[in-house]
Jmol script that loads the backbone (N, CA, C; Angstrom):
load data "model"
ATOM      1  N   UNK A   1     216.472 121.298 117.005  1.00  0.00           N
ATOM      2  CA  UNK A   1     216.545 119.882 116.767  1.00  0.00           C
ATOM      3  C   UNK A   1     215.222 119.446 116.128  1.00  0.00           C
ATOM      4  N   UNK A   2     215.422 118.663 115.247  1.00  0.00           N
ATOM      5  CA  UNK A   2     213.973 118.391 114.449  1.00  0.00           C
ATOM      6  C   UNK A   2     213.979 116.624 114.656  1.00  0.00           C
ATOM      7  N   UNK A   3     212.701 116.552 114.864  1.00  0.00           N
ATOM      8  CA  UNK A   3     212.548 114.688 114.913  1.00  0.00           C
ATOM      9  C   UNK A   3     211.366 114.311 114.265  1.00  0.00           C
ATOM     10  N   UNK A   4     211.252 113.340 113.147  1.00  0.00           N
ATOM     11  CA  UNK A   4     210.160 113.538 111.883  1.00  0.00           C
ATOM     12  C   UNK A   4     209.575 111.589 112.511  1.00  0.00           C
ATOM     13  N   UNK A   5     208.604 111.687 112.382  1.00  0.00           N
ATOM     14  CA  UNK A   5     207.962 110.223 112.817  1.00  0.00           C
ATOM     15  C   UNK A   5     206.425 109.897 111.585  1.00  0.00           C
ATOM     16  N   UNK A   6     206.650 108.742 110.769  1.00  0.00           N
ATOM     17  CA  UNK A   6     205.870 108.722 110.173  1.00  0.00           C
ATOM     18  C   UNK A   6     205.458 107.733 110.450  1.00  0.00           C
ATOM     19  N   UNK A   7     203.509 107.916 110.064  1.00  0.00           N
ATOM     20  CA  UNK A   7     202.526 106.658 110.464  1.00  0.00           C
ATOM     21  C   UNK A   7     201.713 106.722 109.530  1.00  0.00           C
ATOM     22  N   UNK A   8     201.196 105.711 109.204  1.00  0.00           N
ATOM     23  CA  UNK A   8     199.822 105.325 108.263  1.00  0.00           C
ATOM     24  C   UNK A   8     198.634 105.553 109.039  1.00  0.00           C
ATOM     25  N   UNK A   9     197.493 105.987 108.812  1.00  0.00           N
ATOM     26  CA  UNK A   9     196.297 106.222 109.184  1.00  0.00           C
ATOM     27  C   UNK A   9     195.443 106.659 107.822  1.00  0.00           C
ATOM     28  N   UNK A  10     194.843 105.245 108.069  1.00  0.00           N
ATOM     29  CA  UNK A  10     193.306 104.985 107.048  1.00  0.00           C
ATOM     30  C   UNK A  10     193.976 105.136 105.823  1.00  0.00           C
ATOM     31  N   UNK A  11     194.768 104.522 105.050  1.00  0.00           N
ATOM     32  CA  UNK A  11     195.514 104.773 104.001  1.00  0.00           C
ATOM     33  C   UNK A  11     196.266 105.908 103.452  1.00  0.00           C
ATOM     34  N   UNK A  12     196.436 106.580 104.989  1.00  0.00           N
ATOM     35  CA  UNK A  12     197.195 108.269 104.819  1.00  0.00           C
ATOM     36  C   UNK A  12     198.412 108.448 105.219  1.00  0.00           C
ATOM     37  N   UNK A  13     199.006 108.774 104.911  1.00  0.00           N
ATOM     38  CA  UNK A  13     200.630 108.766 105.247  1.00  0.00           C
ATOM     39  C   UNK A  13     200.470 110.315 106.248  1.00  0.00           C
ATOM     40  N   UNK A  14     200.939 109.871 107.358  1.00  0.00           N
ATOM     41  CA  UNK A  14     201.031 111.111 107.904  1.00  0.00           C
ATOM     42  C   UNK A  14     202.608 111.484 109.007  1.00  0.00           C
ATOM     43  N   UNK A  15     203.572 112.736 108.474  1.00  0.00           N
ATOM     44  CA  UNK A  15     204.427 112.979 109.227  1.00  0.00           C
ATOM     45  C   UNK A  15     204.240 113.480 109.872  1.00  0.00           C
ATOM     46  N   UNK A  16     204.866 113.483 111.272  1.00  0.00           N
ATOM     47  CA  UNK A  16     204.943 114.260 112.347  1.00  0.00           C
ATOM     48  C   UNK A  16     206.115 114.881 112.106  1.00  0.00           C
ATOM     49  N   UNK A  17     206.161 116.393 112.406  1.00  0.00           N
ATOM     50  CA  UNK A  17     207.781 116.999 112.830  1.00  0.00           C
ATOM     51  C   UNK A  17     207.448 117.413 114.052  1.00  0.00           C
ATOM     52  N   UNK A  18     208.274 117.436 114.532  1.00  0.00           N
ATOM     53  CA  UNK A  18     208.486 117.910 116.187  1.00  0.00           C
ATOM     54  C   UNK A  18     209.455 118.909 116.254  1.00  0.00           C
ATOM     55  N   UNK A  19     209.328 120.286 116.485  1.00  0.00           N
ATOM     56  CA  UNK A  19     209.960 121.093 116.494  1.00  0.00           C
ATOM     57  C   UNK A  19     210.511 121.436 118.216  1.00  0.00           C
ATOM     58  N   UNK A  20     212.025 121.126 118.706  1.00  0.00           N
ATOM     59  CA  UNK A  20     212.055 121.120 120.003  1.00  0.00           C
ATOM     60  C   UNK A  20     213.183 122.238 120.399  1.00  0.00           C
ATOM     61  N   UNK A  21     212.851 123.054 120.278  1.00  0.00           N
ATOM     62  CA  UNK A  21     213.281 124.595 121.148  1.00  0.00           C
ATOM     63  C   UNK A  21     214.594 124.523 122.418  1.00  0.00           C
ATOM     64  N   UNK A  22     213.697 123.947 123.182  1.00  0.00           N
ATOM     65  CA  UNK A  22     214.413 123.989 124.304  1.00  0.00           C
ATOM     66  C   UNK A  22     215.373 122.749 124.908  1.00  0.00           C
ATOM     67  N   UNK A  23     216.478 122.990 125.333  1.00  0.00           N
ATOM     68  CA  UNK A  23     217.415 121.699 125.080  1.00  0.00           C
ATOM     69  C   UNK A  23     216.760 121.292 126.682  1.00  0.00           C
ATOM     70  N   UNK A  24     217.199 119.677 127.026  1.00  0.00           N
ATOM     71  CA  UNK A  24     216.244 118.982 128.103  1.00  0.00           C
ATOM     72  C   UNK A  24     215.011 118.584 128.139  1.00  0.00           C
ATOM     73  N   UNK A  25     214.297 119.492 128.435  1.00  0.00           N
ATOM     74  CA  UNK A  25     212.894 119.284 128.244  1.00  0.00           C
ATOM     75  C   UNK A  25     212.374 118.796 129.542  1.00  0.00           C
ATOM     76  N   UNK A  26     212.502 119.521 130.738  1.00  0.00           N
ATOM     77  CA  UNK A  26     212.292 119.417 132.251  1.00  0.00           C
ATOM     78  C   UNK A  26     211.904 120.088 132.670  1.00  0.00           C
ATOM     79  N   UNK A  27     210.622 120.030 133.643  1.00  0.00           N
ATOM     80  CA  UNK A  27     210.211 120.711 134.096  1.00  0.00           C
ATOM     81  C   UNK A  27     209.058 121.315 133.545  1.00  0.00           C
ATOM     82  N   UNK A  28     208.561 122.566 133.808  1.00  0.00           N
ATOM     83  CA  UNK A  28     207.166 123.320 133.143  1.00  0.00           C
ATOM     84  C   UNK A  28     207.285 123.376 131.447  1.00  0.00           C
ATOM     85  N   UNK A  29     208.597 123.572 131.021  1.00  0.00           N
ATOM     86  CA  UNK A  29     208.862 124.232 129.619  1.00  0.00           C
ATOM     87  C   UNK A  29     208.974 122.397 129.260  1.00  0.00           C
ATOM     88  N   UNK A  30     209.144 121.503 129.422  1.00  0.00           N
ATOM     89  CA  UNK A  30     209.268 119.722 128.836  1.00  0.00           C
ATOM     90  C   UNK A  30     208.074 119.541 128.936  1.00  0.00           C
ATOM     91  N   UNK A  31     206.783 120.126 129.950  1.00  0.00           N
ATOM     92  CA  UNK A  31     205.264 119.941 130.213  1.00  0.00           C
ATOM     93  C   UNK A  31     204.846 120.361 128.694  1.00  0.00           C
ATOM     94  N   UNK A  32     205.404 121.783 128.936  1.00  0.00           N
ATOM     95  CA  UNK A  32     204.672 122.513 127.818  1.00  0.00           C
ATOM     96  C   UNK A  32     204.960 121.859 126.100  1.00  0.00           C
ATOM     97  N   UNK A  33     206.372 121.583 126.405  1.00  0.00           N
ATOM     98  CA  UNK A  33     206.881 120.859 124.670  1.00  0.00           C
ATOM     99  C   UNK A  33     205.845 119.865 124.325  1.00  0.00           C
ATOM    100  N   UNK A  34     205.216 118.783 125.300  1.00  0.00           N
ATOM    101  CA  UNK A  34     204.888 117.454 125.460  1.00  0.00           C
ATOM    102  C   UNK A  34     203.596 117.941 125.175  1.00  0.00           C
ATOM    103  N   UNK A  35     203.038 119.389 125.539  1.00  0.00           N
ATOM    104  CA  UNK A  35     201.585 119.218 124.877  1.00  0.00           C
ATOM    105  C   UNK A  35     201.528 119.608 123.813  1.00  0.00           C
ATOM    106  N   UNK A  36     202.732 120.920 123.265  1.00  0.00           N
ATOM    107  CA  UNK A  36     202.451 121.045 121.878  1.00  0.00           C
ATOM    108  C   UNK A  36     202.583 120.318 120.481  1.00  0.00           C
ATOM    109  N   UNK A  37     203.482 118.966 120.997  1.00  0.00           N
ATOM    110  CA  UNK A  37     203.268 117.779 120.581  1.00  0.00           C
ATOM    111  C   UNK A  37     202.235 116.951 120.383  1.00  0.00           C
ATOM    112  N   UNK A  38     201.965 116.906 121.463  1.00  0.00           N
ATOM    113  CA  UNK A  38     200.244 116.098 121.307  1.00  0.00           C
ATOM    114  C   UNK A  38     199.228 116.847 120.346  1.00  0.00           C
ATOM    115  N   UNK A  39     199.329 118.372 120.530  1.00  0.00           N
ATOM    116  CA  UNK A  39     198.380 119.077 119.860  1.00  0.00           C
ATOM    117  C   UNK A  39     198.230 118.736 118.279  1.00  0.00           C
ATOM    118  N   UNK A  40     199.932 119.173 118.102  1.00  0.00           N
ATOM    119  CA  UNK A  40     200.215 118.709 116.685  1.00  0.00           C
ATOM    120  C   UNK A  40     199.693 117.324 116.013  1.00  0.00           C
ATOM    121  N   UNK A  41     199.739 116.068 116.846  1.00  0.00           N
ATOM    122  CA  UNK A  41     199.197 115.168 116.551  1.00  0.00           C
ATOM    123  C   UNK A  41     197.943 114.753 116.074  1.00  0.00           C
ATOM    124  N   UNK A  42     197.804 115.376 117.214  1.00  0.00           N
ATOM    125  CA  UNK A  42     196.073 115.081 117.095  1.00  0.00           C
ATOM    126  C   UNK A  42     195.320 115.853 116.006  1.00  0.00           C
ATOM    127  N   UNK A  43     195.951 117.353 116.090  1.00  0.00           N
ATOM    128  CA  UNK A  43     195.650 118.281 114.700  1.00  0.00           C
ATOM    129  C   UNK A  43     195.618 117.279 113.715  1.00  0.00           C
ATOM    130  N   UNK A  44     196.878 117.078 113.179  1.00  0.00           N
ATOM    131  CA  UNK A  44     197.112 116.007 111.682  1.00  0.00           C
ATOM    132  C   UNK A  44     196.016 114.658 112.000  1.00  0.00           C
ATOM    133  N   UNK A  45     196.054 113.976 112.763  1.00  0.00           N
ATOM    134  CA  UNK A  45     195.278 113.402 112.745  1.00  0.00           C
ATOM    135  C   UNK A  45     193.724 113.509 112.481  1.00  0.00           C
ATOM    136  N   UNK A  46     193.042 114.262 113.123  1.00  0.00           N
ATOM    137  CA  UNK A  46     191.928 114.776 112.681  1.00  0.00           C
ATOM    138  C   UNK A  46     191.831 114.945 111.154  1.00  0.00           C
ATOM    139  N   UNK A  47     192.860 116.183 110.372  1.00  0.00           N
ATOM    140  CA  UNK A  47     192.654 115.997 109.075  1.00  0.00           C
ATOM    141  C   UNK A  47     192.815 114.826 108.592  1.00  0.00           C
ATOM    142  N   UNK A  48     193.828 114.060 108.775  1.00  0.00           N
ATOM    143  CA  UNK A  48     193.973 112.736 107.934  1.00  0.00           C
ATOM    144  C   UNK A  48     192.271 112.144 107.888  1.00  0.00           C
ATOM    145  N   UNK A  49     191.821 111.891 109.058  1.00  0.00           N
ATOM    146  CA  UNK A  49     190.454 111.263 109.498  1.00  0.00           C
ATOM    147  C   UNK A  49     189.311 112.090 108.440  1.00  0.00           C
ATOM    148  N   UNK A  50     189.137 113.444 108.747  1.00  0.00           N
ATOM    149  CA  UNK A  50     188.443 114.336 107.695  1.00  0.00           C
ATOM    150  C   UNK A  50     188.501 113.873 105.971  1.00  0.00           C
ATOM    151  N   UNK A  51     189.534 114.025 105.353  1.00  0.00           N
ATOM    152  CA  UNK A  51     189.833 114.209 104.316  1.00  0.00           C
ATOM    153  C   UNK A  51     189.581 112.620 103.665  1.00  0.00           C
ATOM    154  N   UNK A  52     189.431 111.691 104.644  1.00  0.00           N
ATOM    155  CA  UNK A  52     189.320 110.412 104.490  1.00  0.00           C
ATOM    156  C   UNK A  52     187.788 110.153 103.866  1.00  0.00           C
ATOM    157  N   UNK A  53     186.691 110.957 104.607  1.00  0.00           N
ATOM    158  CA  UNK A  53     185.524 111.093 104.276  1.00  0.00           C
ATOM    159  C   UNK A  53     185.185 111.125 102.639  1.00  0.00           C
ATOM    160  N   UNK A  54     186.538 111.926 102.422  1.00  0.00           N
ATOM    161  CA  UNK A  54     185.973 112.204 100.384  1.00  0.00           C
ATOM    162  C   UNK A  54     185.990 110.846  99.776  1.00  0.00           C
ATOM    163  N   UNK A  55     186.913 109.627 100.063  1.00  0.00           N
ATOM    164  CA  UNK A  55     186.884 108.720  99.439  1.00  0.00           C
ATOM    165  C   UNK A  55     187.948 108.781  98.113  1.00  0.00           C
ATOM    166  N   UNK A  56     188.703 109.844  98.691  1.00  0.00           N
ATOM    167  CA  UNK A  56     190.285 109.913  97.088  1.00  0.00           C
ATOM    168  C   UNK A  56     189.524 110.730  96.171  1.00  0.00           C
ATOM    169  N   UNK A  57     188.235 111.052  96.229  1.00  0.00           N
ATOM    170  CA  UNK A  57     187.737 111.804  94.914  1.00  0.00           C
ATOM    171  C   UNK A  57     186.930 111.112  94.038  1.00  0.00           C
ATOM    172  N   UNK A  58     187.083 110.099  94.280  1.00  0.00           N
ATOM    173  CA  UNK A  58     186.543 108.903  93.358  1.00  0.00           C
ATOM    174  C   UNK A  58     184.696 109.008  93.003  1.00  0.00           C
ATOM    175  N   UNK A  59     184.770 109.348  91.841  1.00  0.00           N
ATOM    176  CA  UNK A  59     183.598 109.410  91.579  1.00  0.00           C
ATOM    177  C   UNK A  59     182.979 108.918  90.239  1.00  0.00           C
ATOM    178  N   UNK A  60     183.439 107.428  90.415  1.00  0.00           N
ATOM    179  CA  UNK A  60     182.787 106.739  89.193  1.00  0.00           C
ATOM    180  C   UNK A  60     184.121 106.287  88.551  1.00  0.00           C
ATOM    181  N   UNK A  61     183.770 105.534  87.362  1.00  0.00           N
ATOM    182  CA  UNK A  61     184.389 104.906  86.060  1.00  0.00           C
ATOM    183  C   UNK A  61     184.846 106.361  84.885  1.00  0.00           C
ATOM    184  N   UNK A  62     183.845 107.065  85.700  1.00  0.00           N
ATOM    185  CA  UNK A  62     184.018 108.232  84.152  1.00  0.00           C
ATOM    186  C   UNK A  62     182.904 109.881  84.840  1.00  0.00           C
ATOM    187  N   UNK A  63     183.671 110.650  84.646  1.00  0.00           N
ATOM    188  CA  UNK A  63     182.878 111.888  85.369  1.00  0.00           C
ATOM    189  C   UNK A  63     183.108 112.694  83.794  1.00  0.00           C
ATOM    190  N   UNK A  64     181.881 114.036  84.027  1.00  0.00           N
ATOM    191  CA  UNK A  64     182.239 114.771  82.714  1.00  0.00           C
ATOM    192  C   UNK A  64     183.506 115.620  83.145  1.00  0.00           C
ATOM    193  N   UNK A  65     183.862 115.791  81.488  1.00  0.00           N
ATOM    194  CA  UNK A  65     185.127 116.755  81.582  1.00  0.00           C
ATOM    195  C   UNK A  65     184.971 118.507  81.701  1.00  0.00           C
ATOM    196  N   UNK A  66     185.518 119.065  82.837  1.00  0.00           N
ATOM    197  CA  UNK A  66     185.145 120.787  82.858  1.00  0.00           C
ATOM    198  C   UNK A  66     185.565 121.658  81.563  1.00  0.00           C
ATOM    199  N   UNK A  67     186.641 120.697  80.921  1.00  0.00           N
ATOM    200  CA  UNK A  67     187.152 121.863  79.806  1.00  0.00           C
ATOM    201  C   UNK A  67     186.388 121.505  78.773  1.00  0.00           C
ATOM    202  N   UNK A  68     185.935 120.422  78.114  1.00  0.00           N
ATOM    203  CA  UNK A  68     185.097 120.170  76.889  1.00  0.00           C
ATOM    204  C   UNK A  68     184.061 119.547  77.145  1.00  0.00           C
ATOM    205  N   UNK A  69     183.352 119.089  78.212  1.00  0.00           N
ATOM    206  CA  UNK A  69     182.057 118.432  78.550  1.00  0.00           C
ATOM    207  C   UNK A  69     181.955 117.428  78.106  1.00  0.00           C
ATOM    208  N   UNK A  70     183.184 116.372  77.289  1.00  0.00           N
ATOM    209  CA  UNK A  70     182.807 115.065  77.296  1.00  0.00           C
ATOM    210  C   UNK A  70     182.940 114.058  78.487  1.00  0.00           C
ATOM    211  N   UNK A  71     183.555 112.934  78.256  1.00  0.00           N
ATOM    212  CA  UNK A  71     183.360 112.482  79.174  1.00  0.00           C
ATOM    213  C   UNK A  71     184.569 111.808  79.325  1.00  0.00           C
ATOM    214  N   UNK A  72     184.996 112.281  80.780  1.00  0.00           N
ATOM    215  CA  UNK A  72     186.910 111.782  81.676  1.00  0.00           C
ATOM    216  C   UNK A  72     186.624 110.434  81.800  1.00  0.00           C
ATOM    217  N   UNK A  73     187.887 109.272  82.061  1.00  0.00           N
ATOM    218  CA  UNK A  73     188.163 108.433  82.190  1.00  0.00           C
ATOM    219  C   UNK A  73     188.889 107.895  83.752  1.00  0.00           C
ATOM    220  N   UNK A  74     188.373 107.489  84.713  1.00  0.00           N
ATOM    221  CA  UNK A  74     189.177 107.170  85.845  1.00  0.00           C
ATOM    222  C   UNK A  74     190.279 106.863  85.699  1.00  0.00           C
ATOM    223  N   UNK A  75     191.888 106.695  85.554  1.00  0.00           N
ATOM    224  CA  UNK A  75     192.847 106.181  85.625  1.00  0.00           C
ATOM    225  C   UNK A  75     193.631 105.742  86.524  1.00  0.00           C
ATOM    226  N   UNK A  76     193.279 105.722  87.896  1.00  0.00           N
ATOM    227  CA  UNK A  76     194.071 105.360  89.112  1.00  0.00           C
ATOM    228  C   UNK A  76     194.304 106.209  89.989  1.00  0.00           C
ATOM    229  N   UNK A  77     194.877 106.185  91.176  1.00  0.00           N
ATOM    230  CA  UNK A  77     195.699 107.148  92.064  1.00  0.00           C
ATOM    231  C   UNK A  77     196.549 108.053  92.062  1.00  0.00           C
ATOM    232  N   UNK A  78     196.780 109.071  92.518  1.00  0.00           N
ATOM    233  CA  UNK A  78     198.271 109.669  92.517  1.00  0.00           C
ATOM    234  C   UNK A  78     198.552 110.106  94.134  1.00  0.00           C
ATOM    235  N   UNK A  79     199.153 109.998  94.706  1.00  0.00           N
ATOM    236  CA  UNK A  79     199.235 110.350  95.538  1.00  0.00           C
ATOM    237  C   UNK A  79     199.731 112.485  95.605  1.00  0.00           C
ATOM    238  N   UNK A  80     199.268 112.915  96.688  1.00  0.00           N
ATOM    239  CA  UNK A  80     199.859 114.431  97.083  1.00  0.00           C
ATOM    240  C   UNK A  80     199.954 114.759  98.528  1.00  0.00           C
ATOM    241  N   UNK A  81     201.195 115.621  98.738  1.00  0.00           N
ATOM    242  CA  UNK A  81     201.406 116.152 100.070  1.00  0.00           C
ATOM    243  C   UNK A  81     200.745 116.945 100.542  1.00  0.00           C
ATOM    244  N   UNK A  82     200.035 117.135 101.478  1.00  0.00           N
ATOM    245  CA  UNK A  82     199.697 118.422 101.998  1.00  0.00           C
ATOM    246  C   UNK A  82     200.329 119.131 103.094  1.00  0.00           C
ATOM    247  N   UNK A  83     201.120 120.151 103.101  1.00  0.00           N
ATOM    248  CA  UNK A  83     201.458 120.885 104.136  1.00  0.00           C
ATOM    249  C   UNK A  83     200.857 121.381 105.414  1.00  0.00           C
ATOM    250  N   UNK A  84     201.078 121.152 106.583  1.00  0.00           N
ATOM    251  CA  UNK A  84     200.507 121.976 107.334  1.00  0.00           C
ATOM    252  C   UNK A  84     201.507 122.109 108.508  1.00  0.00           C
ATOM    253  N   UNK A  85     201.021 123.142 108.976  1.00  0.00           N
ATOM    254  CA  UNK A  85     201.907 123.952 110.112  1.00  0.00           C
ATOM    255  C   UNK A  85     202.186 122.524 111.306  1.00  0.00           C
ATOM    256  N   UNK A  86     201.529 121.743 111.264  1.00  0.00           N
ATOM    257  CA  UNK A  86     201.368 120.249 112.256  1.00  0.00           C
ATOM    258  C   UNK A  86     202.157 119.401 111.828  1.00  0.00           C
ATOM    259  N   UNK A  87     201.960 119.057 110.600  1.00  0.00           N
ATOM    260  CA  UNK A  87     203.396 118.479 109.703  1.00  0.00           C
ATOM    261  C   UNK A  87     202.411 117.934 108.225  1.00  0.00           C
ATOM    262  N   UNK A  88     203.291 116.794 107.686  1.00  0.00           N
ATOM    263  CA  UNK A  88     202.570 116.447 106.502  1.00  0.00           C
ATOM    264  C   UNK A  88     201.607 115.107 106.368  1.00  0.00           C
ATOM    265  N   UNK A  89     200.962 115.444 105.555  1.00  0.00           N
ATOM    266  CA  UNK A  89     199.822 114.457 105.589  1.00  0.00           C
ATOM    267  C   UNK A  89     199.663 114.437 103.638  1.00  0.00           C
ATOM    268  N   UNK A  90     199.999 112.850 103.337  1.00  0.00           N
ATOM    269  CA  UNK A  90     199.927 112.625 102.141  1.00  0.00           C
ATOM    270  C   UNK A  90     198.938 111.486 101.834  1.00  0.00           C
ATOM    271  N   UNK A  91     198.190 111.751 101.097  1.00  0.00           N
ATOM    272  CA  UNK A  91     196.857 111.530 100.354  1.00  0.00           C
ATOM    273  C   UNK A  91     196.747 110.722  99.256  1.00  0.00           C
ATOM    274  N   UNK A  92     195.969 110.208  99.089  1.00  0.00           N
ATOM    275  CA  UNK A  92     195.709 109.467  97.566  1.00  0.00           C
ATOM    276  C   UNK A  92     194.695 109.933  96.820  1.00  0.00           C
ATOM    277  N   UNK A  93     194.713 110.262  95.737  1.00  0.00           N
ATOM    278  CA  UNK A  93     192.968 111.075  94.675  1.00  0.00           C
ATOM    279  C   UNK A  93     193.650 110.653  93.845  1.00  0.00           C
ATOM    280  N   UNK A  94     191.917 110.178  93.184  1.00  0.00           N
ATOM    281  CA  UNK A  94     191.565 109.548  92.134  1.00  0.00           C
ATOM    282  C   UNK A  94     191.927 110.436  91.051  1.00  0.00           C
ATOM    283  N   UNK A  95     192.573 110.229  89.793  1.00  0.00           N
ATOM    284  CA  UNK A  95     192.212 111.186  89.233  1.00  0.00           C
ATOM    285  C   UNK A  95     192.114 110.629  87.359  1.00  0.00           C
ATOM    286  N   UNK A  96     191.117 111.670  86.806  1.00  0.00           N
ATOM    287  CA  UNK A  96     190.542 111.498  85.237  1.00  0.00           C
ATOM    288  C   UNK A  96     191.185 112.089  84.538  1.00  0.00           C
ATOM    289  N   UNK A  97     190.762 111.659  83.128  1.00  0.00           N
ATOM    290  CA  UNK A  97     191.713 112.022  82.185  1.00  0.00           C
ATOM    291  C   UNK A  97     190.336 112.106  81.432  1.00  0.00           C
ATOM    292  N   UNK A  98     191.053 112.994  80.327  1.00  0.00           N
ATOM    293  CA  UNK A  98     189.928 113.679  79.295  1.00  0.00           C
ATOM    294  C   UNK A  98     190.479 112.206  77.444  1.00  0.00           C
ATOM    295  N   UNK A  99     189.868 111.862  77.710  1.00  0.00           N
ATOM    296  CA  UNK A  99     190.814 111.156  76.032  1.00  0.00           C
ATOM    297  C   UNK A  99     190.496 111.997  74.688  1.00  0.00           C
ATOM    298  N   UNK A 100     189.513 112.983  74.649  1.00  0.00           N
ATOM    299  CA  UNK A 100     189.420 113.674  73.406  1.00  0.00           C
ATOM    300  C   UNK A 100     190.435 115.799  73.703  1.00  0.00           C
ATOM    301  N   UNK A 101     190.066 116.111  75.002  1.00  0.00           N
ATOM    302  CA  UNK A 101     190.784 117.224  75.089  1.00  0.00           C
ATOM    303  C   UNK A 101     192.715 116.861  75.774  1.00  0.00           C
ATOM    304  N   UNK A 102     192.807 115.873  76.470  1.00  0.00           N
ATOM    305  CA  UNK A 102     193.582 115.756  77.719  1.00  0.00           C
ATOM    306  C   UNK A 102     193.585 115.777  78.744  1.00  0.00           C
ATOM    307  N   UNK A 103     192.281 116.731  79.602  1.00  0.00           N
ATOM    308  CA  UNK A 103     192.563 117.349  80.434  1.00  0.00           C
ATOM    309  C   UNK A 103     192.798 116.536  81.675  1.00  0.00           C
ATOM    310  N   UNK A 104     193.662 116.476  82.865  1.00  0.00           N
ATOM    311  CA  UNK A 104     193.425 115.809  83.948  1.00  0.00           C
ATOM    312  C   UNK A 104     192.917 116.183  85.184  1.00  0.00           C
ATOM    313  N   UNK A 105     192.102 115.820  85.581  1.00  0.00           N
ATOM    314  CA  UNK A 105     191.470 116.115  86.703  1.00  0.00           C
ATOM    315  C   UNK A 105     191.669 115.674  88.176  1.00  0.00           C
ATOM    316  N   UNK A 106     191.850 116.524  89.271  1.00  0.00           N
ATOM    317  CA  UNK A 106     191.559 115.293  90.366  1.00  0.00           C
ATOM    318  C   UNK A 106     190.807 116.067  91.681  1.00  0.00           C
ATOM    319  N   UNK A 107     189.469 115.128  91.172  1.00  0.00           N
ATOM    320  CA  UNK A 107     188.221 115.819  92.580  1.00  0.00           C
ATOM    321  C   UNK A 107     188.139 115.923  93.543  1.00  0.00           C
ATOM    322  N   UNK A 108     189.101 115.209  94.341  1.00  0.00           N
ATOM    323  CA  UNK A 108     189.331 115.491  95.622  1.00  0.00           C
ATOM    324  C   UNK A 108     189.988 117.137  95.732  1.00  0.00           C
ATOM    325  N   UNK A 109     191.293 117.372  95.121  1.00  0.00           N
ATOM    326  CA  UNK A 109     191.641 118.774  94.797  1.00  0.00           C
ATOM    327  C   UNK A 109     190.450 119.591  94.976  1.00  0.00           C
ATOM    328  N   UNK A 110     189.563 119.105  93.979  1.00  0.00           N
ATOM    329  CA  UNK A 110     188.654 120.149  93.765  1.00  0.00           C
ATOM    330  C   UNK A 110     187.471 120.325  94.923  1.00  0.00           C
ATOM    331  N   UNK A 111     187.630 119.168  95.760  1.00  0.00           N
ATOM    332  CA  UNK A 111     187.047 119.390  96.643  1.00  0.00           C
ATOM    333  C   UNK A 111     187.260 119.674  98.348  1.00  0.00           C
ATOM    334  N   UNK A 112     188.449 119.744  98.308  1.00  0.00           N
ATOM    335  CA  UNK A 112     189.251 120.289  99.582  1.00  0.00           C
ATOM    336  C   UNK A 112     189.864 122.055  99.191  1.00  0.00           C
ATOM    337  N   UNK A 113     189.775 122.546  97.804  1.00  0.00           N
ATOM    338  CA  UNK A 113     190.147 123.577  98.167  1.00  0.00           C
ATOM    339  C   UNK A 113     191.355 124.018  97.495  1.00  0.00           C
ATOM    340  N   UNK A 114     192.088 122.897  97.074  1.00  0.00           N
ATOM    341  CA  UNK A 114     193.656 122.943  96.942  1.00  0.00           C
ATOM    342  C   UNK A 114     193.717 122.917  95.630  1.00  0.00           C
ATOM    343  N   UNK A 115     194.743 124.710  94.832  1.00  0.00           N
ATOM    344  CA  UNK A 115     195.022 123.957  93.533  1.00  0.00           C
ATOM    345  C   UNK A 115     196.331 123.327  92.938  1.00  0.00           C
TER     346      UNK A 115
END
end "model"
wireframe off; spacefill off
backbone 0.3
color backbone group
């Protein structure tokens, strides 16, 4: 049985899935469901809180570009999902645009890790 609960935190969209095994949920094994629930929570939560620190990536009106070294253009938000074994947590980064190569960029990506 799957039960999906979504909440906003700090401008983060974050799902919960709840993965529930055992039918009832009484007793030691409903103890045990109820914490690996919480765990999950609090997991996603923490990242949401973490990832909040970057600020979307945002770094200026205009950053240089990696593929031709001129200079990117801020254009707004995009939002992205991130997966995790806890559930999903979706994000907002800033992201640039190159106006002489194309290229688009987005620094938060580049700074969490994710390509």
């Amino acid at each position: 049985m799957r039960r999906k609960e979504k909440t906003v935190l700090d401008g983060r969209k974050v799902a919960f899935e709840a993965i529930v095994g055992r039918q009832g949920g009484e007793g030691l094994f409903g103890l045990e469901d109820k914490a690996d629930e919480l765990g999950r929570r609090a997991k996603l939560r923490s990242l949401a809180e973490q990832s909040a620190q970057y600020d979307r990536g945002y770094e200026g009106s205009q950053r240089r570009c990696p593929g031709c070294g001129r200079v990117q253009r801020y254009k707004g938000e995009a939002s992205r999902e991130l997966l995790f074994d806890c559930g999903t947590l979706t994000v907002p980064r800033a992201y640039y645009v190159c106006p002489d190569c194309g290229q688009t960029t987005y620094p938060l990506d580049e700074r969490l890790g994710v390509g």
